[in-house]
C-alpha positions as CSV (number, residue, x, y, z in Angstrom):
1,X,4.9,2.2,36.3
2,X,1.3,1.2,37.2
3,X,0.0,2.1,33.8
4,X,2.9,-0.4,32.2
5,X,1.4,-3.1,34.6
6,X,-2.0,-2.2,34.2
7,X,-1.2,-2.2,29.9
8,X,0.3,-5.5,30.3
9,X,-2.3,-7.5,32.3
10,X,-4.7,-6.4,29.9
11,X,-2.8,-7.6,26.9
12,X,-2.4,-10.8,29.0
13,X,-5.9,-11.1,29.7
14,X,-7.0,-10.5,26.2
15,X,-4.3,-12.9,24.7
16,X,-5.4,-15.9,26.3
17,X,-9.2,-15.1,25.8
18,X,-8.6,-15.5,22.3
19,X,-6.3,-18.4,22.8
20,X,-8.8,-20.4,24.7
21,X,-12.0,-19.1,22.4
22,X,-14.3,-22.0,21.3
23,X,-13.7,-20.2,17.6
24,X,-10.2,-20.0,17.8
25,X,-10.1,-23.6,18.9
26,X,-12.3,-24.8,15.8
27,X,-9.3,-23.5,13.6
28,X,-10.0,-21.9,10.0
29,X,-8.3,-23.6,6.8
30,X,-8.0,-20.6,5.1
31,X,-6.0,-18.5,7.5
32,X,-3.8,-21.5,7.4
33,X,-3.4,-20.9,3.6
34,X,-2.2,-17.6,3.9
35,X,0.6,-17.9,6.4
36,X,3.1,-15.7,4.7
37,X,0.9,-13.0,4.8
38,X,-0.1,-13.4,8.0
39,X,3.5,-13.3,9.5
40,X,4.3,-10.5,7.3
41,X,1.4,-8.4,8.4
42,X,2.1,-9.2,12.1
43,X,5.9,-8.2,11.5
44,X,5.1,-4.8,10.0
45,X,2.9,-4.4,13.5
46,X,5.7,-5.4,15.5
47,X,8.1,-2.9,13.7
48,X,5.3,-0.2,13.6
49,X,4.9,-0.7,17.4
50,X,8.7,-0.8,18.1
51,X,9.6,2.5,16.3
52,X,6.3,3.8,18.2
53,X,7.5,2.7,21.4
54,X,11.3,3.9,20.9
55,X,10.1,7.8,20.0
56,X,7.8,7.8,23.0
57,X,10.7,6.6,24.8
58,X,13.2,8.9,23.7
59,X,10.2,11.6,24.1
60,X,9.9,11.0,27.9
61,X,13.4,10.4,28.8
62,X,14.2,14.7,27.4
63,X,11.3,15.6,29.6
């Protein structure tokens, strides 16, 4: 349970570093451009992570 909090503050913490970088605030036209790509990259992470997530799960629940 400690590691799952421990994993989430840091994703926390590294989220909103980004969010609130001077770079990130300057914006960049060309990511902009290629939003498409960018949300389909970022959903075949999420699915990546969730099937990842759901076999670990399954894993620990037989042991």
């Amino acid at each position: 349970m400690t590691l799952i909090i421990v994993t989430m503050l840091a994703a926390l913490i590294g989220t909103l570093l980004v969010g609130f970088s001077k770079k990130n605030k300057a914006g960049d036209p060309s990511y902009d451009r290629q939003l498409v790509g960018n949300w389909g990259r970022l959903g075949v992470y999420y699915i990546a992570m969730t099937v990842i997530l759901v076999v670990l799960l399954v894993f620990m629940l037989r042991s």
